[in-house]
Gaussian input, Z-matrix of N, CA and C with variables (Angstrom, degrees):
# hf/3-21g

backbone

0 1
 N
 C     1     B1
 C     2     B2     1     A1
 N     3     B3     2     A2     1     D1
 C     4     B4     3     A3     2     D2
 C     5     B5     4     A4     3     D3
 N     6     B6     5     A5     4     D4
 C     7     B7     6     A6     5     D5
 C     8     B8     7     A7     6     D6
 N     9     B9     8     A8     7     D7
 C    10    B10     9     A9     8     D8
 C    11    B11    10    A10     9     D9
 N    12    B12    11    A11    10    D10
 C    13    B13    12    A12    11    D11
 C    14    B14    13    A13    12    D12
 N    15    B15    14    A14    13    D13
 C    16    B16    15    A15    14    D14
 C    17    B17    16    A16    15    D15
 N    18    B18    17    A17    16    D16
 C    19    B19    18    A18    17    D17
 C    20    B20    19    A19    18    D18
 N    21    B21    20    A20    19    D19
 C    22    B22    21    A21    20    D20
 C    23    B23    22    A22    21    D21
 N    24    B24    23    A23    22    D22
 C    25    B25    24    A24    23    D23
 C    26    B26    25    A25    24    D24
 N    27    B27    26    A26    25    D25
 C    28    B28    27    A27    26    D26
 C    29    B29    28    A28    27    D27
 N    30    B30    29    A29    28    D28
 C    31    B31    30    A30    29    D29
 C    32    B32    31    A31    30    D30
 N    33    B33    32    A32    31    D31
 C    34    B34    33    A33    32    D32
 C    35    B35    34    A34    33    D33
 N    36    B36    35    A35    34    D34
 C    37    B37    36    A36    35    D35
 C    38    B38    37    A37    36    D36
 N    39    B39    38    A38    37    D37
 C    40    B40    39    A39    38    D38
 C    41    B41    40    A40    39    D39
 N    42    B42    41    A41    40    D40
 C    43    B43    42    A42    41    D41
 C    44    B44    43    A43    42    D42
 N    45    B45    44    A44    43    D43
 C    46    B46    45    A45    44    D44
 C    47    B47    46    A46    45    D45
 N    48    B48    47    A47    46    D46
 C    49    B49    48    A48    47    D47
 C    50    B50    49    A49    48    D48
 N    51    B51    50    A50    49    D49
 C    52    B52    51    A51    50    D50
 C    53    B53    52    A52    51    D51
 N    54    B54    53    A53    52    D52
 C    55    B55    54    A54    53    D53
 C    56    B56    55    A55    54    D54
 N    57    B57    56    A56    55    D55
 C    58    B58    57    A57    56    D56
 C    59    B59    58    A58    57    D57
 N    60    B60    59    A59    58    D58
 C    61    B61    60    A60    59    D59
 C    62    B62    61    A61    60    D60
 N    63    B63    62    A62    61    D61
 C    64    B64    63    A63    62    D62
 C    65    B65    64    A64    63    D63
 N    66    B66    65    A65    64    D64
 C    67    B67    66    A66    65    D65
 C    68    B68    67    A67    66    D66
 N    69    B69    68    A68    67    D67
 C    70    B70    69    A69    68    D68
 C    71    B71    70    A70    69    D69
 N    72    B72    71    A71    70    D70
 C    73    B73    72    A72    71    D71
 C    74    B74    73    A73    72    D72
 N    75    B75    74    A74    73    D73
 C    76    B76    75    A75    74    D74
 C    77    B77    76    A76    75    D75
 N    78    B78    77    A77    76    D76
 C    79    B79    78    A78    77    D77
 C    80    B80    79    A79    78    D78
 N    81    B81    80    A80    79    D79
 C    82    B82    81    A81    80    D80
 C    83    B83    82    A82    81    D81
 N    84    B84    83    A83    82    D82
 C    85    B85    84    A84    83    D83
 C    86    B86    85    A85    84    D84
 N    87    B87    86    A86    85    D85
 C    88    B88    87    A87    86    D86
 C    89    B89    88    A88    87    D87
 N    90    B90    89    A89    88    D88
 C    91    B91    90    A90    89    D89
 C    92    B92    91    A91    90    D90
 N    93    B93    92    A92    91    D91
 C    94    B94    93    A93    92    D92
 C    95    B95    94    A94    93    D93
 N    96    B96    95    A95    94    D94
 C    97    B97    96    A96    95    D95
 C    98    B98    97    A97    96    D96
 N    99    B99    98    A98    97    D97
 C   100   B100    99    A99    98    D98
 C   101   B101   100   A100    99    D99
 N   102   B102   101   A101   100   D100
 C   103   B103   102   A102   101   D101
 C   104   B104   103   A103   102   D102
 N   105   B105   104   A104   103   D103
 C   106   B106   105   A105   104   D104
 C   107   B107   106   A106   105   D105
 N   108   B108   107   A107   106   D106
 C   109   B109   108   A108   107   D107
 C   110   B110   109   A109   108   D108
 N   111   B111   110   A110   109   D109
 C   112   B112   111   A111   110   D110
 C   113   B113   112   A112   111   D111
 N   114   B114   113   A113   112   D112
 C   115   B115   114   A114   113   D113
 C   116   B116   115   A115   114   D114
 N   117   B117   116   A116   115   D115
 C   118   B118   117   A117   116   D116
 C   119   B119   118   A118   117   D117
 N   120   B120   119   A119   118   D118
 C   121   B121   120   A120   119   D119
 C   122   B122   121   A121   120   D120
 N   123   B123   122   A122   121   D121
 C   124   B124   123   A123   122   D122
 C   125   B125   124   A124   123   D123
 N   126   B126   125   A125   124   D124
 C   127   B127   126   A126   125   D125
 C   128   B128   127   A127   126   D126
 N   129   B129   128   A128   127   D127
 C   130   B130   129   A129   128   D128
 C   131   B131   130   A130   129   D129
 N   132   B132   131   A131   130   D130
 C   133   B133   132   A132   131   D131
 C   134   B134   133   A133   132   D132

   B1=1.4527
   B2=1.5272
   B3=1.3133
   B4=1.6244
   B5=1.5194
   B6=1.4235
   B7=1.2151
   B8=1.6569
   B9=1.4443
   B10=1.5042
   B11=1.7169
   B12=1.4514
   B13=2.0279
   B14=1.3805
   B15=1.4543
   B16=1.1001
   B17=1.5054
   B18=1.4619
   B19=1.2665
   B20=1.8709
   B21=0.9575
   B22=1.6956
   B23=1.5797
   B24=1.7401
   B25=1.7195
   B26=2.0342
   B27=1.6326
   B28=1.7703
   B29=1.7668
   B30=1.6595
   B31=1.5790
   B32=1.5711
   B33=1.3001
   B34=1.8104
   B35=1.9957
   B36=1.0335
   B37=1.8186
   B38=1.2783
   B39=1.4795
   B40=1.1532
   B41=1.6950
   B42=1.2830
   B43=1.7369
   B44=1.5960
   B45=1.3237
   B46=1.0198
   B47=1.4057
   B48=1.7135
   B49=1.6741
   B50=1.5358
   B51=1.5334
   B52=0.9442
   B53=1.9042
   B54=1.2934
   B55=1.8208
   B56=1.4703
   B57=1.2226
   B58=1.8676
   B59=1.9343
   B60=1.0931
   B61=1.3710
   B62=1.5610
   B63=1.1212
   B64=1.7274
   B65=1.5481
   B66=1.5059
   B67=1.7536
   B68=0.7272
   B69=1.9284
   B70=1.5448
   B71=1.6411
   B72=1.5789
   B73=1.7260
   B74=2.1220
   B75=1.0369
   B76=1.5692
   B77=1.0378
   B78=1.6666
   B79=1.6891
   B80=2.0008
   B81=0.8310
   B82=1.4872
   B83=1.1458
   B84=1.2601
   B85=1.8922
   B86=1.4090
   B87=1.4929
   B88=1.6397
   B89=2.1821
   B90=1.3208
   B91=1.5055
   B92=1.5097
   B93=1.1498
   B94=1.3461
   B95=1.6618
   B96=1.7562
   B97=1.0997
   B98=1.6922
   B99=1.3709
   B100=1.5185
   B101=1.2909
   B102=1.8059
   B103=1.1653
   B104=1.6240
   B105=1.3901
   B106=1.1739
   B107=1.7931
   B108=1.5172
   B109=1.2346
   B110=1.8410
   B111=1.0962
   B112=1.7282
   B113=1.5729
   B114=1.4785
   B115=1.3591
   B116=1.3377
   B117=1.2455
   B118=1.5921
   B119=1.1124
   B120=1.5829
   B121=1.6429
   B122=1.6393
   B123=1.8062
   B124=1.2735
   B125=1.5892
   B126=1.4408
   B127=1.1614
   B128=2.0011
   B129=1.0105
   B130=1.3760
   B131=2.1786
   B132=1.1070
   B133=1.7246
   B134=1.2229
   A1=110.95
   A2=109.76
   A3=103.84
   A4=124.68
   A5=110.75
   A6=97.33
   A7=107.04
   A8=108.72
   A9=109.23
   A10=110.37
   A11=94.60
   A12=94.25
   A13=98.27
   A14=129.45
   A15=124.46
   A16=120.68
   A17=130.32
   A18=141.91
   A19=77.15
   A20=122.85
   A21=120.28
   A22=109.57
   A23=110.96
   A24=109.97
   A25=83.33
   A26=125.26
   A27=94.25
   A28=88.87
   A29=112.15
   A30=112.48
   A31=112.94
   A32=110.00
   A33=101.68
   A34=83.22
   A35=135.01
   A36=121.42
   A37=85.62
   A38=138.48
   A39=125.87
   A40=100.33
   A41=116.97
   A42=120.33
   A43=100.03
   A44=121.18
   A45=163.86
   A46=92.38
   A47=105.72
   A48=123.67
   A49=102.51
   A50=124.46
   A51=120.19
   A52=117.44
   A53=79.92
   A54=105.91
   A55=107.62
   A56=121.74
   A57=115.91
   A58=73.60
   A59=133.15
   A60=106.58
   A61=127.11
   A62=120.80
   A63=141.38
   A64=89.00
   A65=99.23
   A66=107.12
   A67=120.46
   A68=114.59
   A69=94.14
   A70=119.30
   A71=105.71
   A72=107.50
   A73=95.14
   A74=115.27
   A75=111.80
   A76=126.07
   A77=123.11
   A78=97.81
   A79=91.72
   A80=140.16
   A81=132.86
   A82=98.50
   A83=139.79
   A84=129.18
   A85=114.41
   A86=81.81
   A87=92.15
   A88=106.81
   A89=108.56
   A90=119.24
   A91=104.72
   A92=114.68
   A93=126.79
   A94=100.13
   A95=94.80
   A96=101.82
   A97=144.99
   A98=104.82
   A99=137.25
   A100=88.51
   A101=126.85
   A102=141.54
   A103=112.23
   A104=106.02
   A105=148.56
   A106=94.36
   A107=126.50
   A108=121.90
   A109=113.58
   A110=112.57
   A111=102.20
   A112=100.66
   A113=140.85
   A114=128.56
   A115=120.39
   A116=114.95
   A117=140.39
   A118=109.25
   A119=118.45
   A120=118.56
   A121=82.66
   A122=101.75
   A123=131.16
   A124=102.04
   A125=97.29
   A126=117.25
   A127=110.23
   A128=137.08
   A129=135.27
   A130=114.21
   A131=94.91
   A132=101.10
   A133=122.55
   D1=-35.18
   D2=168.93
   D3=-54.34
   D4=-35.35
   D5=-164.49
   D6=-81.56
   D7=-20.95
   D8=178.08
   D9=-62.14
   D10=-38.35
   D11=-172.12
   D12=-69.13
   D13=-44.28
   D14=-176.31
   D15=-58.78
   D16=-20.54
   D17=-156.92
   D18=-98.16
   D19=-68.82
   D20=-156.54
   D21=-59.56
   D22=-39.12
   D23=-165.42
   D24=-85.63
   D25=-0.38
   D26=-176.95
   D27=-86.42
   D28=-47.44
   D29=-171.82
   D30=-48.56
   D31=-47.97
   D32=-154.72
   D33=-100.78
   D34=-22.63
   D35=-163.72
   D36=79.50
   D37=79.94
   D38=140.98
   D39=-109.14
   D40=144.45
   D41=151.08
   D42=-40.23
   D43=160.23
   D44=-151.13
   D45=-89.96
   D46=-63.47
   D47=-164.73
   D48=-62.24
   D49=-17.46
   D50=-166.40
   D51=-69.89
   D52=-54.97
   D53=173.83
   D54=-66.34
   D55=-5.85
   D56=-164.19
   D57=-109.50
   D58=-31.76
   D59=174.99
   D60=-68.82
   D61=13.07
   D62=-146.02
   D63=-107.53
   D64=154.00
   D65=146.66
   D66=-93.66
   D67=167.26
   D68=-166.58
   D69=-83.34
   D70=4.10
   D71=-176.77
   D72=-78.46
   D73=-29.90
   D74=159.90
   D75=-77.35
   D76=-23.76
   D77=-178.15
   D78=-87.27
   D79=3.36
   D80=169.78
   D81=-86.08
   D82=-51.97
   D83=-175.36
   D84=-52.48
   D85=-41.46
   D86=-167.06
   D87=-73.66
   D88=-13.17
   D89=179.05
   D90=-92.41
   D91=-27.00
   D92=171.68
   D93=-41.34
   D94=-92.09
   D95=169.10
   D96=-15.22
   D97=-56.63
   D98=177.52
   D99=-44.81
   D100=-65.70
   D101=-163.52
   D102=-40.25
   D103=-69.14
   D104=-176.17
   D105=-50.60
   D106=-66.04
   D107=-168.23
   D108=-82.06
   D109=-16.59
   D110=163.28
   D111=-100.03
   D112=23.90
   D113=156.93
   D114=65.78
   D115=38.08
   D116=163.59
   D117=-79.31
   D118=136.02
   D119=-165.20
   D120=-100.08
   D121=-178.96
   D122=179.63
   D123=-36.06
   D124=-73.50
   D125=-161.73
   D126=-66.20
   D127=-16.65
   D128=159.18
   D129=-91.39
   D130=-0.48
   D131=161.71
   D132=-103.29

């Protein structure tokens, strides 16, 4: 789970605390995303 909160608060500047208030079916959408917007393929997500 760290590395997902950590992937979303480096892409968007969110605090840390932000994503630890999340479920976990949101902090994965929301890593999805993260993925998707710094241009990380399949295989490095």
């Amino acid at each position: 789970m760290d590395d997902l909160v950590a992937d979303i608060a480096v892409i968007f500047n969110w605090p840390p605390s932000e994503v630890f208030g999340m479920d976990l079916g949101e902090v994965i959408a929301w890593r999805k995303r993260a993925a998707l917007r710094s241009g990380a393929s399949d295989e490095e997500s």
